[in-house]
Each structure stands twice: as C-alpha cells, then as structure tokens.
C-alpha positions as CSV (number, residue, x, y, z in Angstrom):
1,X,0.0,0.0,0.0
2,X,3.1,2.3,0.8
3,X,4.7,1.5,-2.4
4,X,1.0,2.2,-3.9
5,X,0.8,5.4,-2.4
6,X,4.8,6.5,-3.5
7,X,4.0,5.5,-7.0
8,X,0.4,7.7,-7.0
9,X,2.2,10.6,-5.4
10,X,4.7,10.7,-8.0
11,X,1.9,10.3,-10.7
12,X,0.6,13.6,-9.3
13,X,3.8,15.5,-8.6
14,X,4.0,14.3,-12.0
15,X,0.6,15.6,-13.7
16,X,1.4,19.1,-11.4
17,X,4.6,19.6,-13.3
18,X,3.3,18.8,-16.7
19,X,0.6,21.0,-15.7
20,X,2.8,23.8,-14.8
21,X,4.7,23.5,-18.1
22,X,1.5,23.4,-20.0
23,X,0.7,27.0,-18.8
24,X,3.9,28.3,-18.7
25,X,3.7,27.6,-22.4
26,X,0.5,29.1,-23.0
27,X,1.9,32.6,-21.2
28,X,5.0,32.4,-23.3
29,X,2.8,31.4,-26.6
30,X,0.4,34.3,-25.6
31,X,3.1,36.7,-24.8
32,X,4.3,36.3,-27.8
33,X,0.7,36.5,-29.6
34,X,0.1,39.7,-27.6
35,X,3.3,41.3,-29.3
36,X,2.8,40.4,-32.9
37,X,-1.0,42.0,-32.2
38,X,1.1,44.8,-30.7
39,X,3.0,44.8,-33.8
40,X,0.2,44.5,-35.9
41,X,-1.5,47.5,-34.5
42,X,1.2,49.4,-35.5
43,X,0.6,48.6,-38.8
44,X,-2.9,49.9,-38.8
45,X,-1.1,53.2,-38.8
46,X,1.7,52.0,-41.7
47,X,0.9,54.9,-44.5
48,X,2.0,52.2,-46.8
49,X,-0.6,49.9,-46.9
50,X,0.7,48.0,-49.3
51,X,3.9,47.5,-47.0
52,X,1.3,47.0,-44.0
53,X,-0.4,44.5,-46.0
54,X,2.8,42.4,-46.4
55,X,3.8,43.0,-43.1
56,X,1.0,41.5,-41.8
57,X,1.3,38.3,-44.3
58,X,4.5,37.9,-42.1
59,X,2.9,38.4,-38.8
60,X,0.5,35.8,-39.7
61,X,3.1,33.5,-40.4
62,X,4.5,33.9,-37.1
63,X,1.6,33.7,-35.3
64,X,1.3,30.0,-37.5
65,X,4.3,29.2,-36.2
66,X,3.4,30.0,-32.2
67,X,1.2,27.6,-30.1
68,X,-1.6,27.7,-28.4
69,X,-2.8,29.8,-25.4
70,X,-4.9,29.4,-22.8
71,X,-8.6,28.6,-23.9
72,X,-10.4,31.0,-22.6
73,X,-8.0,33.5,-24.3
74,X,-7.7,32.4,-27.7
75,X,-10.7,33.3,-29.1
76,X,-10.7,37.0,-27.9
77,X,-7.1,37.5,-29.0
78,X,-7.6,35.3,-32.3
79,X,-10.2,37.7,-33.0
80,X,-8.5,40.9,-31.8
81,X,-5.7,39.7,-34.7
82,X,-8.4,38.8,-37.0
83,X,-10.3,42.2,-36.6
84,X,-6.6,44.0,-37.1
85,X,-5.9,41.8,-39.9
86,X,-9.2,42.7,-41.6
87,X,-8.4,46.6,-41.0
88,X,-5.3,46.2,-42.8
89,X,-6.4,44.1,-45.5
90,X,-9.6,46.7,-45.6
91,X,-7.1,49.3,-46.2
92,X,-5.2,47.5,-48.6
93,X,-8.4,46.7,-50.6
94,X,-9.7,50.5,-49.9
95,X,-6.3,52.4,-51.0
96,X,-6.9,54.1,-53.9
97,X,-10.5,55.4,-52.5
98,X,-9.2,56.5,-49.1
99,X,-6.7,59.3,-50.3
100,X,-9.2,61.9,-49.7
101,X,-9.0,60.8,-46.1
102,X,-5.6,60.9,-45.3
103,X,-5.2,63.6,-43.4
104,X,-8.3,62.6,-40.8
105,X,-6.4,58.7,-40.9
106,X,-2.4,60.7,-40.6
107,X,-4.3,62.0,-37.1
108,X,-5.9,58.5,-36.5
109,X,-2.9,57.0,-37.3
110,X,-0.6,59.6,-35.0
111,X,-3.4,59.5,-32.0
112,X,-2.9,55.5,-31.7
113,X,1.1,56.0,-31.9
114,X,0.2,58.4,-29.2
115,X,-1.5,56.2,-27.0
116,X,0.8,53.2,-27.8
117,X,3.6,55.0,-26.8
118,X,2.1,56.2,-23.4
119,X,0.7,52.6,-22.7
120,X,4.8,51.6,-23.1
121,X,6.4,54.6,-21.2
122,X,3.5,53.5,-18.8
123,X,4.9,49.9,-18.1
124,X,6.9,48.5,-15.1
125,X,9.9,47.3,-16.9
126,X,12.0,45.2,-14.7
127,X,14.8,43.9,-16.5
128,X,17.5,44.8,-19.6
129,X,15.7,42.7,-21.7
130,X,12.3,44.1,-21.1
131,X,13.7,47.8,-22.1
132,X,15.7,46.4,-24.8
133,X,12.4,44.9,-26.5
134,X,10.2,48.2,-25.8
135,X,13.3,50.5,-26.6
136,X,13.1,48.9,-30.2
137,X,9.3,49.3,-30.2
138,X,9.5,53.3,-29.2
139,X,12.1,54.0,-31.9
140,X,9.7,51.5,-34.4
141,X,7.0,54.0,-33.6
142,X,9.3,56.8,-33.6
143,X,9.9,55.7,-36.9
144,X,5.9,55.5,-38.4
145,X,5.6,58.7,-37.1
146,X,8.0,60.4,-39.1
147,X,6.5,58.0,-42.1
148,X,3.6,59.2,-41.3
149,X,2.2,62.7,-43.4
150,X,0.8,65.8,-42.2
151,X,-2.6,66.1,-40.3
152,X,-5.0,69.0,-40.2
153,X,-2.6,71.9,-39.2
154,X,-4.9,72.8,-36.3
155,X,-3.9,69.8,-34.9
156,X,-0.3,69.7,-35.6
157,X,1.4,71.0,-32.7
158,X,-0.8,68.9,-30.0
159,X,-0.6,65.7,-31.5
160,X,3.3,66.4,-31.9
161,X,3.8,67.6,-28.3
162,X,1.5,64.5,-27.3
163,X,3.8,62.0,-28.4
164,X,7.2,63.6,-28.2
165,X,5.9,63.9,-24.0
166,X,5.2,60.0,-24.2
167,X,8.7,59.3,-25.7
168,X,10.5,62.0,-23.3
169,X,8.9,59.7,-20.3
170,X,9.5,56.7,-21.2
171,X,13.4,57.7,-21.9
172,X,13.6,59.4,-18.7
173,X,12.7,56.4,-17.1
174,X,15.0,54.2,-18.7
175,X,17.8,56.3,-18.0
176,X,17.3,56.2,-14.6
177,X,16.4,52.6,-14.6
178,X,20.3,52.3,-16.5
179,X,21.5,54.2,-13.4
180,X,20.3,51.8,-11.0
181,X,21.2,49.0,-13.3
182,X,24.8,50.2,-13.5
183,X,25.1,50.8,-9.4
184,X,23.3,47.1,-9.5
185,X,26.4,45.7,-12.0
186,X,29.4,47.1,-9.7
187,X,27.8,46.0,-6.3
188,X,27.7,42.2,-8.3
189,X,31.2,43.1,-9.6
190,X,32.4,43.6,-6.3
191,X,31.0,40.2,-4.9
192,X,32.4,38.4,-7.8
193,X,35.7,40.4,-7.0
194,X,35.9,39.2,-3.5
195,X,35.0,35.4,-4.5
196,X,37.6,35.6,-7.5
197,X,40.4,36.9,-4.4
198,X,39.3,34.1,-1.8
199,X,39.8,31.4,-5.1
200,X,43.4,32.2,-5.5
201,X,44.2,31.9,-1.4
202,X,42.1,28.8,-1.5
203,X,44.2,27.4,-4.9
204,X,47.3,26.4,-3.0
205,X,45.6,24.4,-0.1
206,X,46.4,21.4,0.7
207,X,42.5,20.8,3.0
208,X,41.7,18.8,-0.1
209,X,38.3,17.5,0.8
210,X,37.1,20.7,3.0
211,X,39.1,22.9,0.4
212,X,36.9,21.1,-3.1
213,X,33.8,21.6,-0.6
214,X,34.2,25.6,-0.5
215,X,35.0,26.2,-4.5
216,X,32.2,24.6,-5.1
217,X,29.8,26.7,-2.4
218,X,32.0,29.3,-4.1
219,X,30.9,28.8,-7.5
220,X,27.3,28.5,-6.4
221,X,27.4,31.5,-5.1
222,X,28.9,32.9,-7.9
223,X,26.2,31.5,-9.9
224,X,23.4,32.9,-8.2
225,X,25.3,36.5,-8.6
226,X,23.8,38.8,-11.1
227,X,25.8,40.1,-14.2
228,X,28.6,42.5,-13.8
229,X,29.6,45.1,-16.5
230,X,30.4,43.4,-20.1
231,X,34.1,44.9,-19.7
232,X,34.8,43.2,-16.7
233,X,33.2,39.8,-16.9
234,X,35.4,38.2,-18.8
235,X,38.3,39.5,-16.5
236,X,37.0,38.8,-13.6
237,X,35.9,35.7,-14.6
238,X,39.3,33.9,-15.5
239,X,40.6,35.0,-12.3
240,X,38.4,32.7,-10.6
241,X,38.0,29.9,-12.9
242,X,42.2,29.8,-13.4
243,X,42.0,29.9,-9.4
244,X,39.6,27.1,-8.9
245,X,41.5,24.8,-11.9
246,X,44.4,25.4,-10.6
247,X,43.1,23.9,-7.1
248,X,41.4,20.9,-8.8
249,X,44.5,20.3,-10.7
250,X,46.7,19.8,-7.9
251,X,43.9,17.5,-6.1
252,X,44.0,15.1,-9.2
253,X,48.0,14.7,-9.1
254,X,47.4,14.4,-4.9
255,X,44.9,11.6,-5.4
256,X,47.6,10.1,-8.2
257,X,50.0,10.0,-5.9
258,X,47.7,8.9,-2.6
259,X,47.1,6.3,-5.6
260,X,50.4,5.2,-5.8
261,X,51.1,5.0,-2.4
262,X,48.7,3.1,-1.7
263,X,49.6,0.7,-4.4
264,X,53.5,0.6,-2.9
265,X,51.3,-0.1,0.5
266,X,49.8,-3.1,-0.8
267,X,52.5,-4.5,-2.0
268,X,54.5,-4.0,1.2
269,X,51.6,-5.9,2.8
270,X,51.8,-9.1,0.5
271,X,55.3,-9.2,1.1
272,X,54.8,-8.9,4.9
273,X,52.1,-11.8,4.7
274,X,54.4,-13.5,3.0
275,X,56.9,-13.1,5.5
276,X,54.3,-14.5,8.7
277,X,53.4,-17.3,6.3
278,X,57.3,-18.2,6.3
279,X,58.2,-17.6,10.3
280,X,59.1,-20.8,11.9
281,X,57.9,-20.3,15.7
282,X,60.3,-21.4,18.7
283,X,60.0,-23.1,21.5
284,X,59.8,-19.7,23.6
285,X,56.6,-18.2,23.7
286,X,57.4,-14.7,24.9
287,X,59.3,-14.4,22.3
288,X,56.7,-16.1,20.1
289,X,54.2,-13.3,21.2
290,X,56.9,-10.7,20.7
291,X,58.0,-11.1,17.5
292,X,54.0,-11.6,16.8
293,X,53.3,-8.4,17.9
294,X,56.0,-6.8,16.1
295,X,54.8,-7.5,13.0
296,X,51.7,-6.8,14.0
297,X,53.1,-3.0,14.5
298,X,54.9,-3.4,10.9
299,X,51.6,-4.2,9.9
300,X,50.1,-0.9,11.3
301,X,52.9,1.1,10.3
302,X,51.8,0.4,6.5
303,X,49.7,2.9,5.1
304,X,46.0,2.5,3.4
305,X,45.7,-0.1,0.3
306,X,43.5,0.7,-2.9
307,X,39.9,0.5,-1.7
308,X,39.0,-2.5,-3.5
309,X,41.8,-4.4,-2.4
310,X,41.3,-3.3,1.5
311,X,39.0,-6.1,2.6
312,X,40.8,-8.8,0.4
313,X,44.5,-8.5,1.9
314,X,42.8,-7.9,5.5
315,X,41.5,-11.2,5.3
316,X,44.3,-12.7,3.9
317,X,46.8,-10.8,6.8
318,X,44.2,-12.2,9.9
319,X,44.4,-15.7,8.0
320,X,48.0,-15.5,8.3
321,X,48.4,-13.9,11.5
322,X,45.7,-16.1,13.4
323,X,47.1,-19.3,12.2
324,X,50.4,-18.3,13.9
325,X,48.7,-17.4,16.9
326,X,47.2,-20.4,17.1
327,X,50.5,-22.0,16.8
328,X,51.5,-20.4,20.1
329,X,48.3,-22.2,21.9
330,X,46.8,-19.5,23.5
331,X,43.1,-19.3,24.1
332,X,41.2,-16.2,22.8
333,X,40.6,-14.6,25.6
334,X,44.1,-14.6,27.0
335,X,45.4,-13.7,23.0
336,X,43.0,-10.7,22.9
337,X,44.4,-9.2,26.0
338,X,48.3,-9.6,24.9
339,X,47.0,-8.2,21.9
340,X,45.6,-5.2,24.1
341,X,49.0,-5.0,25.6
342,X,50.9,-4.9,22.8
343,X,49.0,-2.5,21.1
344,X,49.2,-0.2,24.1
345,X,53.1,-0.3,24.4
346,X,53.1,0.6,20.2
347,X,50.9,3.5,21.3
348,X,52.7,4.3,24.2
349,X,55.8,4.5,21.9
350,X,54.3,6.5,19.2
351,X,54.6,9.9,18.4
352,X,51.2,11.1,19.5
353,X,49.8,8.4,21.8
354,X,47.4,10.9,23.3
355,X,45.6,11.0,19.8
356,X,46.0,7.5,19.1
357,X,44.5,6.2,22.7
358,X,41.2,9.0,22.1
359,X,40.9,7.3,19.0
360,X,41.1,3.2,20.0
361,X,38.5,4.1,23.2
362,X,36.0,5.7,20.8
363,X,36.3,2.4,18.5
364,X,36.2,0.2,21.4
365,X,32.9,2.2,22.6
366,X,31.5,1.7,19.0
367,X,32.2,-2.4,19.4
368,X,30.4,-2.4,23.1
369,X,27.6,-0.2,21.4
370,X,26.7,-3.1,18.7
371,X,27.2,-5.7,21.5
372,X,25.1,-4.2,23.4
373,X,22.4,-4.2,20.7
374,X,23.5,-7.7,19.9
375,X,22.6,-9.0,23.8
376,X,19.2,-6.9,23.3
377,X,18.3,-8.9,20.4
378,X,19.3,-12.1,21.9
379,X,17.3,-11.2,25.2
380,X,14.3,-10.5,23.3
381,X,14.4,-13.7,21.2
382,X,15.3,-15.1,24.5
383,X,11.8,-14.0,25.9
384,X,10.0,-14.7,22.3
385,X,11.0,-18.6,22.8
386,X,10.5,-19.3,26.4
387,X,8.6,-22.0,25.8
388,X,10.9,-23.9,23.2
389,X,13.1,-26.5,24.3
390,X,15.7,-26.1,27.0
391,X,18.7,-27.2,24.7
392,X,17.2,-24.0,22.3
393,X,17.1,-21.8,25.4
394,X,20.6,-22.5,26.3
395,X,22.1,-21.2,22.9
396,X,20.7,-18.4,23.3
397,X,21.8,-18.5,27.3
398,X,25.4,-19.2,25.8
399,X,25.4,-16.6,23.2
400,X,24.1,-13.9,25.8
401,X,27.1,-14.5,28.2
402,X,29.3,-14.9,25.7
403,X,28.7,-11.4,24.0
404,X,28.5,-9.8,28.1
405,X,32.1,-11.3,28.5
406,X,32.9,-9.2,25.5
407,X,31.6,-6.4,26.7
408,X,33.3,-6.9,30.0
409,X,36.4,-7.4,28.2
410,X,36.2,-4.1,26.3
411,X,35.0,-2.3,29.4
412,X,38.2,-3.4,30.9
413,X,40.4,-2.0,27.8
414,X,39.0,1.2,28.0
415,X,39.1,1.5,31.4
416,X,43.2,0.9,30.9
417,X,43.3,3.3,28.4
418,X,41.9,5.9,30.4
419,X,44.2,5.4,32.8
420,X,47.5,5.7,30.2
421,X,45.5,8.9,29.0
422,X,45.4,10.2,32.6
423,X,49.2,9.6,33.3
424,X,50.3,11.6,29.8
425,X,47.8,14.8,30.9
C-alpha cells in the first residue's frame, strides 16, 4: 500500500509539473501573440498599406508558427488579430479610395502612436531585456511617425507635443532605470571580485576535501550572482575559474600520488604476509608473542591499500596472523588481552599516543555499542522462545554470556586506556 501510495504521489507530482509547463507555455505562446498583435496595431497606422499588407502576411506566419494559449483567451485574441488583420487588409483593398482621407487617418494613425507609446512609457519594466524589446518598439513608432504625413494643421502642434511627451517619459525612465542598473552591476562586480580573491588563497591548499567543498559553495554562489559590467566579466571571470582549476589540478595529481602510495602499501603488505606465512615459531613463547606483535606493529605502520583491495589482503593478513597465533596455543581470551597490551606499548611508543588512545576508546565504545544491541536482540528472542526447548534456550543462554564477556572485556580495555591517558595529561 506504501509503495501504492509513492508510486500515486509521483503520478501527481508528475501531472502538477506537466501541468505547470503546459501553462507556462500558454503565457509564453500568448506573450508572444500579444506582441505580434502589438506589432500589428502598429501597422494599422503603416501609411504604406501596401507595406502594411505584407507586413502582416508575415505576422501571420509567425503567429502559424506559435502555439496555443490558454482557452479562454484564444478566441478573444484570435479575434483581436483577425479584426486588425481585416483593418489592414480593408485598407489594402480600400487604397486608392481612401486618399481623400488621409489627413483625418495621418491624425488617427498619430493618435494611436500616441496612446501606444504612453501605454509603453507606462509599463513596469524590470529587466535589460524588457527595455531592450520596448526601446526597439518606441524607436519603431518613432519611426511610423515620421512616415507618417501631415494632419489637419490645427492639430499639428498637440498631437506632436503629445507623443514627443510619451517618448521623453519613457526615456527618462529608462535612463534612470540604466542608473540603478549600472550601481546594481558594480555592487555584483564587487562580490564576484571578493569570491575571485578568496579562489586564488584557496588554490594552494592542501585541506583537499574541506578545500573542493568551498570552490564549489564558491561557485554556487557565484552563480546565483547577477551580471557584472560586459568589460569586466570576462576579467573577472578567468581570475576565478584559473583559481579554482588550478586547485582541482593539484587534487587530481594528490589523489595520483595517494594512488600510488597506496599501491606501494599493498604490496608491502603481500610481502609482509608472505613473511608471517614463512616464520618458523620457537619453543619460547614470549618471544613467540613478541616477534608476533611486532609484525603486528609493521603491519600498522603500512599505510592504506587501494579500496577494492582493502577487505581482500585484511582477510588474507588475519588468516595469516591467526594461524600463527594459534600456533602459540593460546586461548582467545588470553590472546585478545596480549593483543591489548601490545598495542598499548606501540601506542605508548608512538609519536602522539594521546591521539591514538582517544581514538582506539571511541572504536572500542563503537564495538560495546553493537554488542550491546546484539545482547538486546538475543534477550528479546530469548523471551520470544521461552517456551521452546531447553537445549534452544541454552544457545541463546550461551550466546548472551558470551557477548556480556565481551563487553566486560572491552570495558576493561578502555578503562586501561583511560588510565595511560590520565598519566600523559
């Protein structure tokens, strides 16, 4: 039912997105419808209507070429660019008897340019983009109205002052949108500035993991950064980018040496298993455990393996190891602890055995920890089969104890090591 519910969930979030597309689509698609109509009106007032006529042939090829918008637009603006494209095409048709009228349609004509152009200088324009696009429409209509011819002289200077007022507005606003825009670019110049200059004192670290960690929360951030001025982006651009490859570079030729290493490593280990496989024991087990133990250390000393060889030449050391172990005839419980102690005294001896001691109590808490959960789970199964046989009862019995004694065991390690810790403080 939970797998049912997952999959239905994701059907939905599923159906939601596509949804989401689906109108994000139709805005784009009527955007774009609403501009070619925009365009087209300004061909109503194209004195050429024979260049208005094949303008619009054009328009209507684009508007072919868009998709569809939201139904319960696309009638009314389908039929606001039909009843535009039948003006035009009525004017086409209508040329030659419509010369008597031009003046009353150069006034018709110059009154729409008005209010287009006030409708624009109107408009909250937000981005570069958006002023760009109606900067070219202004100067379009700019253009139709010098194309366009006189009107009745009593009209002349108002219409003129009309639309030169709209144009002046919407210029004065763009220029101070351009200001703002400009103080925006240096303030993103500035941040891009300061990320580029912590790049190049991060490049020569040698905090590879923490180091990779913060280019890359640098370069998001960097992302999410707005543009900076065209003359400086490239610039400032290269300084981080040659910063942050720089970095990366020397990582890969780190992790080809680590690489190395590690294969040097691993053959030191065969060798060294090799060697235990080859030991003939003596008759004196001190100096069985001894010699034991330091190979053990020579073991420890070795450095990391590649990954995919770890668990493999573990297995084959412990194989190796154990049998010669065995060969001294100890039990397990007395081996583990001369273990202990030989471990200690290589700690002990080491260069930081403060570190090192920290470091074996919090792995030796970890072991109790899943012991501990191992003895719950035995206790509960314990009580799940009370009633089975007693010779079933007693495994579990046996196990419980035997996983305690562990416990008891490791309890007692730490306890030691806490007391070395205590005498180095």
């Amino acid at each position: 039912m939970q797998q049912w519910n997952q999959v239905r969930k994701e059907f939905y979030d599923w159906v939601k997105i596509n949804e989401e597309f689906r109108q994000l689509d139709f805005q784009r698609n009527y955007e774009q419808k609403r501009a070619i109509i925009q365009r087209a009106e300004a061909l109503l007032y194209e004195p050429d209507p024979i260049k208005a006529y094949r303008e619009l042939q054009q328009l209507h090829r684009e508007w072919k070429e868009i998709g569809p918008v939201a139904k319960e637009f696309r009638d009314k603006i389908w039929n606001e660019f039909r009843e535009i494209s039948h003006q035009i095409n009525k004017r086409h048709q209508e040329y030659y008897k419509k010369l008597r009228e031009i003046q009353r349609k150069n006034l018709e004509t110059k009154t729409r340019l008005c209010e287009v152009a006030e409708k624009i200088a109107d408009l909250e324009l937000k981005t570069v983009k958006e002023w760009q696009e109606k900067t070219k429409i202004i100067l379009e209509l700019q253009q139709l109205w010098r194309k366009v011819g006189r009107v009745p002289k009593k009209y002349n200077q108002s219409i003129y002052e009309r639309f030169r007022k709209a144009c002046d507005k919407f210029f004065d606003r763009k220029r101070e949108f351009f200001r703002q825009h400009q103080e925006i670019l240096l303030e993103n110049l500035r941040k891009k500035e300061q990320i580029a200059q912590l790049a190049q004192k991060l490049k020569d670290s040698t905090d590879w993991s923490k180091t990779a960690r913060e280019f890359e929360r640098l370069f998001e951030q960097w992302r999410k950064i707005g543009p900076v001025p065209r003359e400086k982006s490239e610039e400032v651009w290269q300084k981080f980018r040659t910063a942050r490859l720089e970095f990366f570079r020397r990582k890969r030729q780190h992790l080809k040496e680590i690489r190395r290493q590690e294969r040097e490593n691993l053959k030191k280990k065969l060798e060294l298993i090799e060697k235990i496989k080859n030991i003939q024991l003596s008759d004196n087990q001190e100096e069985n455990l001894k010699l034991l133990g330091e190979i053990e250390k020579e073991w420890a000393s070795i450095g990391f393996v590649p990954y995919k060889e770890k668990d493999r030449i573990k297995k084959l050391f412990r194989q190796a190891i154990e049998e010669k172990f065995g060969q001294v005839n100890l039990d397990a419980d007395s081996r583990k602890k001369l273990e202990f102690e030989q471990k200690l005294k290589n700690i002990l001896s080491s260069n930081n055995p403060k570190a090192l001691i920290v470091r074996e109590i919090e792995r030796y808490k970890a072991q109790i920890g899943k012991l501990k959960a191992e003895v719950l789970k035995l206790e509960n199964n314990l009580e799940m089969f009370k009633d089975s046989p007693e010779e079933l009862l007693k495994d579990f019995k046996d196990k419980i104890a035997k996983e305690r004694e562990k416990i008891k065991t490791l309890e007692q390690f730490i306890a030691r090591l806490v007391k070395e810790y205590k005498k180095l403080s």
